[in-house]
C-alpha positions as CSV (number, residue, x, y, z in Angstrom):
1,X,-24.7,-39.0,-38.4
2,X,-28.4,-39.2,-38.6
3,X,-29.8,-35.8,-38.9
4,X,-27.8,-33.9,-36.8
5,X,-28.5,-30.9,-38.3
6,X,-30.8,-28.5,-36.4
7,X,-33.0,-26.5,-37.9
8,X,-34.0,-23.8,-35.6
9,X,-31.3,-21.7,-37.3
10,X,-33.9,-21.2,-40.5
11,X,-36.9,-21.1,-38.8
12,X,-37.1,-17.3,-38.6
13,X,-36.5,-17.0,-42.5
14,X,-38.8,-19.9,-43.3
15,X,-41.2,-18.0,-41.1
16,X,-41.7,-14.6,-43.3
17,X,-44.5,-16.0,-45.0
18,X,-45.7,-18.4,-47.7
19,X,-47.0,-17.6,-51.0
20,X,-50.6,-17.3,-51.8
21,X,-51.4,-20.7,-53.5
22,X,-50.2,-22.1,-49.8
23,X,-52.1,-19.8,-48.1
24,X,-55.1,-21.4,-50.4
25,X,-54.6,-24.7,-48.8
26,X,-54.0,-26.9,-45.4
27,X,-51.1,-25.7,-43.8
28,X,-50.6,-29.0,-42.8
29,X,-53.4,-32.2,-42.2
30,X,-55.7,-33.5,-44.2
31,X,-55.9,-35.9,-47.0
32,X,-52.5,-36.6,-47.9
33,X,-53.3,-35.9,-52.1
34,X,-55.5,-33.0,-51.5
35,X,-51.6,-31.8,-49.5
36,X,-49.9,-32.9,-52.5
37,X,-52.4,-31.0,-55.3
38,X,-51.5,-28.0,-53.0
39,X,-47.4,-28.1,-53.5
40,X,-48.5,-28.7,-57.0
41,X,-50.4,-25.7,-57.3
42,X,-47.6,-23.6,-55.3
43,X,-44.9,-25.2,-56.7
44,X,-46.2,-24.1,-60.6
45,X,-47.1,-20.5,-59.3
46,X,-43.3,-20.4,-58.2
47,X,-42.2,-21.0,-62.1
48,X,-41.4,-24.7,-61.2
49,X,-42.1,-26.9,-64.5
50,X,-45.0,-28.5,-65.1
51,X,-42.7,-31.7,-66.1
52,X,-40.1,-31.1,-62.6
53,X,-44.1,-30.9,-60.7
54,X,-45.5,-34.0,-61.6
55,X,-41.9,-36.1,-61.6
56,X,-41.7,-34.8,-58.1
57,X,-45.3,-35.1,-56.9
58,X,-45.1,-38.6,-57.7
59,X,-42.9,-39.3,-54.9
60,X,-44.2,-37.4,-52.2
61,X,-46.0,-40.2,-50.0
62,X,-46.5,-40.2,-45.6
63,X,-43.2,-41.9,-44.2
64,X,-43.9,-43.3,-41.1
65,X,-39.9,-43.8,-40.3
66,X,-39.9,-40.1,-40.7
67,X,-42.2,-39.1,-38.0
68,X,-40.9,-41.7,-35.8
69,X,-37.4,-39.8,-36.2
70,X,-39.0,-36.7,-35.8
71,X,-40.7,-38.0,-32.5
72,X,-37.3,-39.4,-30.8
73,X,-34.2,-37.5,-30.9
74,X,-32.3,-39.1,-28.1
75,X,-28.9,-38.8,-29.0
76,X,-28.0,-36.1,-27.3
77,X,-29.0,-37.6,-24.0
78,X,-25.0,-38.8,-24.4
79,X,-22.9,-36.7,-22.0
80,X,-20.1,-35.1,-24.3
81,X,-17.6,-36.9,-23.4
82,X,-19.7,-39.9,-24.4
83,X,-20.3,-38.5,-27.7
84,X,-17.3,-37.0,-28.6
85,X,-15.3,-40.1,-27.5
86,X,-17.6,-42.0,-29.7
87,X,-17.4,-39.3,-32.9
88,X,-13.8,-37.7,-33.0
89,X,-12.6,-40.9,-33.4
90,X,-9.4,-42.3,-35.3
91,X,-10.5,-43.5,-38.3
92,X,-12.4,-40.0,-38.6
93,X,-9.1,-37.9,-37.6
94,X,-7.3,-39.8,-40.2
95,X,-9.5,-39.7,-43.2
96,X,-9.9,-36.1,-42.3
97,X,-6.3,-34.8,-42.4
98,X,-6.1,-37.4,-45.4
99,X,-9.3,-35.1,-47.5
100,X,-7.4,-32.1,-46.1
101,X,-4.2,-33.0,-48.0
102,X,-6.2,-34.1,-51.0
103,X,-8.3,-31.0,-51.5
104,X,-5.5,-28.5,-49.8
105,X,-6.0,-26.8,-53.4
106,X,-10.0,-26.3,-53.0
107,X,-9.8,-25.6,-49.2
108,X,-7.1,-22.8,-49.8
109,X,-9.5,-21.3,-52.3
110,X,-12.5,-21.7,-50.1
111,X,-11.0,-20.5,-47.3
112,X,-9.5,-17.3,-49.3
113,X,-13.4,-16.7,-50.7
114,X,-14.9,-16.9,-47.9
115,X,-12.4,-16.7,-44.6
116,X,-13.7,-20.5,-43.2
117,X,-10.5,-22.5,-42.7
118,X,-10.5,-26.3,-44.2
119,X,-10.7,-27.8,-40.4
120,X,-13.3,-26.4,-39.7
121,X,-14.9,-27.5,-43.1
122,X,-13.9,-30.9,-42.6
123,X,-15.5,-31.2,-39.6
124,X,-18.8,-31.3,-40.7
125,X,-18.3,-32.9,-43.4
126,X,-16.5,-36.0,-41.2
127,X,-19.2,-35.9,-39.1
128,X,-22.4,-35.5,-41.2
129,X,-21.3,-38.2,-44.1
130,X,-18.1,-40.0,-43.1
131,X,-16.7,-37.6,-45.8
132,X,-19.5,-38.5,-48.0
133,X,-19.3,-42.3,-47.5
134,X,-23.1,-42.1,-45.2
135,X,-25.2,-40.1,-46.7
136,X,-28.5,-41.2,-45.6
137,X,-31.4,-43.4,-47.9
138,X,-34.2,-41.7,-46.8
139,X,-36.3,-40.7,-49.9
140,X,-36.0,-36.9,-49.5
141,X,-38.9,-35.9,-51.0
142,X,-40.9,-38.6,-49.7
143,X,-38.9,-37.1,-46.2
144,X,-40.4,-33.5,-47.0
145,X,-43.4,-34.5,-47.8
146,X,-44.2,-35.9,-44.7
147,X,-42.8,-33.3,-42.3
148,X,-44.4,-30.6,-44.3
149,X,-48.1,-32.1,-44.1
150,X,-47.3,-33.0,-40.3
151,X,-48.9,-30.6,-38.1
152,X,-45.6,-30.2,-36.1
153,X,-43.7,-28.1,-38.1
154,X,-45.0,-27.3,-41.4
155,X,-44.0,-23.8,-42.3
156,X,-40.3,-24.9,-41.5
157,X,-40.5,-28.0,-44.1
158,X,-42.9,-26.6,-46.6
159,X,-40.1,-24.0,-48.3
160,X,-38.0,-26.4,-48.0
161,X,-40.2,-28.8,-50.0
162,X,-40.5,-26.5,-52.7
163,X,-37.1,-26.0,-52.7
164,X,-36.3,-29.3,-53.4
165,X,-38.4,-29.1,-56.1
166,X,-36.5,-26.5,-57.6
167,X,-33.0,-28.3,-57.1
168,X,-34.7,-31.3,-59.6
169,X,-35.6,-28.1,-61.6
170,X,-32.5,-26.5,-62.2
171,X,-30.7,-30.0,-63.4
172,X,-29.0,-30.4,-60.0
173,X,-30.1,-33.3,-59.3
174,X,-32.8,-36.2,-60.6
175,X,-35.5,-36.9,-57.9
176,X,-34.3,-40.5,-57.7
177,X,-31.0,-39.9,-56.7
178,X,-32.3,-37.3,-53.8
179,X,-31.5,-39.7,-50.8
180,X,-30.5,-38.0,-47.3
181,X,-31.4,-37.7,-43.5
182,X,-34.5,-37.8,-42.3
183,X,-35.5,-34.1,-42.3
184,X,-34.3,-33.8,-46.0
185,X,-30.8,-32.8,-45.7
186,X,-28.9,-33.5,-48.6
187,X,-25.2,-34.2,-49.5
188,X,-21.7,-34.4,-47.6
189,X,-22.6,-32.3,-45.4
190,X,-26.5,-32.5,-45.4
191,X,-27.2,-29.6,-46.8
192,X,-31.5,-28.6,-46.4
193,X,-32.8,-27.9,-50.0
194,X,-33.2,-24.0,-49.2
195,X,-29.7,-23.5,-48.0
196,X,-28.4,-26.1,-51.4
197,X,-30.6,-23.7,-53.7
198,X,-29.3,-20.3,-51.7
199,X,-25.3,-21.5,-51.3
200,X,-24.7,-24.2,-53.5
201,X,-21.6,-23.5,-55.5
202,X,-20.0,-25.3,-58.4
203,X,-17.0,-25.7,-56.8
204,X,-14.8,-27.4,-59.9
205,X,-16.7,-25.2,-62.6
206,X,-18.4,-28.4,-64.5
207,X,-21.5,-26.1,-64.7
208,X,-23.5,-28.2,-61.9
209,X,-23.6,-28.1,-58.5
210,X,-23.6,-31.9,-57.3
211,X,-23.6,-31.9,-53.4
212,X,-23.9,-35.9,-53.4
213,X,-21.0,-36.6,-55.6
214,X,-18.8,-33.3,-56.2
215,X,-16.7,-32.8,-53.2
216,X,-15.5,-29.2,-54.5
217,X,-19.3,-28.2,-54.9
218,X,-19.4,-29.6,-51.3
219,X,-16.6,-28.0,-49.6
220,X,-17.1,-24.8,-51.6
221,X,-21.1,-24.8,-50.8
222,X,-20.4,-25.4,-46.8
223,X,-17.9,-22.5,-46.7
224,X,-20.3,-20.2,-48.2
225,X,-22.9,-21.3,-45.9
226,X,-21.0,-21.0,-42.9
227,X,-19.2,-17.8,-43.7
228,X,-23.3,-16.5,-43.7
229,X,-23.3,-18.0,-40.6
230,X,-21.4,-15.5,-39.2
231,X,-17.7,-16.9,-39.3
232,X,-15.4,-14.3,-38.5
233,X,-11.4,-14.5,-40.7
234,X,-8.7,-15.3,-39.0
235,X,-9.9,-16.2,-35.7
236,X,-10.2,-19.2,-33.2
237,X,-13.2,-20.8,-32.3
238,X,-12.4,-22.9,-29.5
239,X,-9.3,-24.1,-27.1
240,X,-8.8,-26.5,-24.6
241,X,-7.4,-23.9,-21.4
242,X,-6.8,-24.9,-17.5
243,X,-8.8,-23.0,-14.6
244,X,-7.8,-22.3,-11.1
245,X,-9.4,-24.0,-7.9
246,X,-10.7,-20.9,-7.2
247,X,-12.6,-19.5,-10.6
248,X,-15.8,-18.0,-9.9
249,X,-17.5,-21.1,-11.7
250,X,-21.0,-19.2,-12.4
251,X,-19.1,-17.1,-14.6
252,X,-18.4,-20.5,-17.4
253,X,-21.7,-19.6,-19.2
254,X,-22.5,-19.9,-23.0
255,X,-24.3,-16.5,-22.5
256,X,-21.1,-14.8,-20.5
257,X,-18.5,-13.6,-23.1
258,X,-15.4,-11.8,-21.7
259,X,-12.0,-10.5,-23.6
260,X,-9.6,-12.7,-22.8
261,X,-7.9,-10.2,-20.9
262,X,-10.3,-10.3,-18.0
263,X,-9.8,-14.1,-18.0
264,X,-6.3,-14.2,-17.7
265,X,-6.5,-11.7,-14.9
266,X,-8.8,-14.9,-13.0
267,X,-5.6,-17.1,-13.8
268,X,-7.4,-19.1,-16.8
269,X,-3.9,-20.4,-18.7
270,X,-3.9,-22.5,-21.7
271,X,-4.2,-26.4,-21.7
272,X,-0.5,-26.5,-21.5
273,X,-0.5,-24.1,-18.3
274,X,1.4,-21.3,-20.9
275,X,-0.2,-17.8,-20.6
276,X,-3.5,-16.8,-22.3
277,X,-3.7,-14.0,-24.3
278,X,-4.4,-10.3,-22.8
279,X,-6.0,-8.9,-25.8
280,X,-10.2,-7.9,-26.4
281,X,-11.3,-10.9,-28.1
282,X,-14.2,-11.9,-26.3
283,X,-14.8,-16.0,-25.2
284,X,-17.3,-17.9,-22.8
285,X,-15.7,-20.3,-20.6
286,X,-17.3,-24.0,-21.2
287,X,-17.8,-27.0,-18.7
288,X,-19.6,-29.6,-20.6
289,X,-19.0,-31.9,-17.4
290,X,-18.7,-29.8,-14.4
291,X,-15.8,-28.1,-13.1
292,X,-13.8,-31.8,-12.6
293,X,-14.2,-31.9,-16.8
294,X,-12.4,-30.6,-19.8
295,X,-12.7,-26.8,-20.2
296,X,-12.8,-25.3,-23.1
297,X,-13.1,-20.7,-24.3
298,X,-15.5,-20.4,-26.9
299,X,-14.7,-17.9,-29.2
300,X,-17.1,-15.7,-31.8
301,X,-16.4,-17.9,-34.3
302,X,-17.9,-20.9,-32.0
303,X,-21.2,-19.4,-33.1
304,X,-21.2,-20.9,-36.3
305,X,-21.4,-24.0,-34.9
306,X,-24.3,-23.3,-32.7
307,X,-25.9,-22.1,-35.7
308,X,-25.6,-25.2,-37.8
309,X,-26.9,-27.3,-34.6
310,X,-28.0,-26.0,-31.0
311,X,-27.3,-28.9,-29.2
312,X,-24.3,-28.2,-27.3
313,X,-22.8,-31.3,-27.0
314,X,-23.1,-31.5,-31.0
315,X,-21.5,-28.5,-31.4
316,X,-18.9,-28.5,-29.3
317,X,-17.4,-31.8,-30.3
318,X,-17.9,-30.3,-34.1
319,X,-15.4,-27.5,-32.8
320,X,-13.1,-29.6,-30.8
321,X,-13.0,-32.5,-34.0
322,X,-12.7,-29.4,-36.0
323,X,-9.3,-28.0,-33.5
324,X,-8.0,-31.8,-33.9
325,X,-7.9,-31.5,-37.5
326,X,-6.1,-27.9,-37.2
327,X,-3.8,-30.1,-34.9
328,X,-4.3,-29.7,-31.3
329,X,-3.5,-32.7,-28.7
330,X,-6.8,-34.1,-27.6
331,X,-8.1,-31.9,-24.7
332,X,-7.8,-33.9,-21.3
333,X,-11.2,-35.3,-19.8
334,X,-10.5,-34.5,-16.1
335,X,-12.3,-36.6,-13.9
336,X,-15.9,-35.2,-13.9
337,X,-18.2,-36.4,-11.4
338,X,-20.5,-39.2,-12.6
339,X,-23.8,-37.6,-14.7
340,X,-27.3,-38.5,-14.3
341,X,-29.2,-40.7,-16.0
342,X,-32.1,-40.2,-18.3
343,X,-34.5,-41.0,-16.0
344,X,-32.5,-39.0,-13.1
345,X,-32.4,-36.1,-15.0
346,X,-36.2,-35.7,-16.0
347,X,-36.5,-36.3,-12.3
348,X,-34.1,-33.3,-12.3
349,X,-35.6,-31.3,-14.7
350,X,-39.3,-31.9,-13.1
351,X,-37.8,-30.5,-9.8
352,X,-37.2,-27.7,-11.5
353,X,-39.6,-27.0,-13.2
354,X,-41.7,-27.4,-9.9
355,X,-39.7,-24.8,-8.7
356,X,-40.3,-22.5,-11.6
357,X,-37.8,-22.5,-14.0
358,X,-38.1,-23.0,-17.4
359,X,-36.6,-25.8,-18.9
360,X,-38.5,-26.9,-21.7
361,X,-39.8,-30.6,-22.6
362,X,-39.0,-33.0,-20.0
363,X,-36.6,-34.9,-22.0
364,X,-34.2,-35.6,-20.3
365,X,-31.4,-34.3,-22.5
366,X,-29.2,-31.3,-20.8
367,X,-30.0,-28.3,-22.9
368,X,-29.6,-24.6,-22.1
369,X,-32.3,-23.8,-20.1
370,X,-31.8,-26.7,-18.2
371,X,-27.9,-25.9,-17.9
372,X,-28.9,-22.4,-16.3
373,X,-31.6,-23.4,-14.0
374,X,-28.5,-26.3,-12.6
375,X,-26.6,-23.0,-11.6
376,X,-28.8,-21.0,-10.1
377,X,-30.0,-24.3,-7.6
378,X,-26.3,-24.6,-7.4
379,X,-26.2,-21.4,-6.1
380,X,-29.2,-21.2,-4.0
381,X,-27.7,-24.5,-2.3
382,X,-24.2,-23.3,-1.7
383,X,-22.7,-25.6,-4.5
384,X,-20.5,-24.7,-7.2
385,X,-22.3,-23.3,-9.6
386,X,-20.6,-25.1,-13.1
387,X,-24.1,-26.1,-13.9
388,X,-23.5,-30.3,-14.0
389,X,-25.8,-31.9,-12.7
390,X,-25.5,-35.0,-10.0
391,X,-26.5,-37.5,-8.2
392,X,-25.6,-34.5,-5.1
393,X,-27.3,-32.3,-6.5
394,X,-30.8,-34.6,-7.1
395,X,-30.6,-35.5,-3.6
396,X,-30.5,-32.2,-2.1
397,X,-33.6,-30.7,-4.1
């Protein structure tokens, strides 16, 4: 998966502040060595070694690939059933309950440490690394480097450069070997340097923690991590469930969470057409196509995986992979209307925008903002409000 990870999630911490050497310097532009002699300079004040500095430093160097990367995310123009289709696939399904068996040992432990069950684990890591087989050959510190003296983003990828420098200085790993995404996750389940240095756990007690190699350090550093998240024991995080011809469809919002209670009482059933539960725990009802498509509740717990990437259609097909590996049938597809195209929906979005909403970059790609201002033209016009956008709906802004 290249660089799936988001990394909104850290921005606020990365955000706090930087230290006074960095403060001394660029905060991003420049000469690229004058950029370098500045890590340098931070990098010693932060009691990094002199020898871990210059073995470091002399692999820092302006990517080109990197920015390019940085400059075109565009898979997530895919419609989810697109990209789920294409990433919960067999070979992934099988490899995954096959890890699950093999490491039932470390994912009971995990999982009794830190209350994150092994599907959800495996998820990730099945979808990040092919279980570690992909993990990336971009030079991470070259990676770092790059993004940090970028002017885009530089006080997201500068901690995480020194951090990196820190994970060659606690004998975690040689600089050589630090190959990963694009953005400078690392490991089985791309792991940024901050979050490695923060989480990372030696998992089989060999007194190293090896996220490249060392599945236990992996599946014991991604529970941590998630448990921080927010990852609540011993609950759901998402199910496939049926609605009624009749369900008010503005209310299947991300950002509307009702106990389940209140759902049943709209006639939501399970997938099977069983009864839902009548009890407080709270869920959003989700329509990644439209009303004709798959419906899922979100659950608390499906906050964890917005955390580890925004994008819904990431997200959610990390959740469903991860209810697949728990066991569940595969959820039915429906028969959603047809979606727009890239170039349809930035005519879409630039509509709406016209009309004052705020959706962000005109990208194309179906985020949030853009979901929201969808339903509330939907509603304006009389349509149902599921917040899918068509071919109908273009034609009648």
């Amino acid at each position: 998966m290249p660089s799936a990870r988001s990394l909104a999630a850290s921005l606020a911490f990365l955000l706090a502040g930087a230290s006074l050497a960095s403060a001394q310097t660029p905060a991003c532009g420049g000469d690229f060595s004058t950029f370098v002699e500045g890590v340098k300079t931070e990098a010693l004040a932060a009691g990094i070694s002199k020898e871990t500095v210059d073995l470091t430093a002399s692999r820092m160097r302006e990517d080109p690939k990197v920015l390019a990367r940085d400059r075109s995310q565009t898979v997530f123009t895919q419609t989810w059933g697109e990209f789920a289709g294409r990433m919960v696939n067999g070979y992934r399904l099988k490899a995954g309950k096959q890890n699950l068996e093999k490491y039932a040992a470390v994912f009971e432990r995990v999982e009794a440490e830190t209350g994150v069950p092994g599907p959800a684990i495996a998820a990730f890591w099945g979808l990040e690394t092919d279980y570690g087989a992909v993990l990336g050959d971009f030079d991470t510190l070259a990676a770092l480097s790059t993004l940090a003296h970028d002017c885009r983003r530089p006080d997201l990828f500068r901690p995480h450069l020194i951090a990196a420098m820190k994970v060659v200085d606690a004998g975690y790993l040689k600089p050589e070997d630090m190959k990963g995404a694009w953005a400078g996750e690392l490991g089985q389940t791309q792991i940024l340097p901050e979050e490695y240095l923060k989480f990372g756990t030696d998992g089989d007690n060999n007194g190293s923690v090896n996220l490249l190699t060392d599945a236990p350090d992996v599946l014991a550093t991604t529970g941590k991590f998630m448990a921080s998240l927010g990852w609540r024991r011993g609950e759901p995080w998402l199910e496939p469930i049926r609605l009624p011809e009749n369900f008010p469809w503005d209310r299947a919002a991300l950002a509307n969470k009702e106990p389940r209670s209140a759902l049943a009482a709209l006639g939501v059933t399970k997938a099977d057409g069983s009864a839902l539960e009548t009890d407080a725990l709270t869920a959003s009802v989700l329509l990644p196509m439209g009303r004709k498509g798959p419906a899922f509740l979100a659950f608390p717990n499906f906050d964890v995986f917005l955390e580890w990437n925004n994008s819904l259609v990431y997200s959610l097909t990390a959740g469903y992979f991860a209810t697949r590996l728990a066991g569940a049938t595969p959820v039915d597809m429906g028969a959603p209307e047809p979606g727009l195209s890239l170039d349809e929906m930035k005519a879409l979005q630039e509509k709406l925008a016209a009309r004052g909403y705020e959706v962000g970059k005109v990208d194309g790609i179906l985020g949030g903002n853009t979901r929201e201002a969808v339903r509330r033209e939907q509603t304006r016009l009389g349509l149902p409000a599921d917040g899918w956008p068509t071919g109908a709906l273009l034609s009648a802004m």
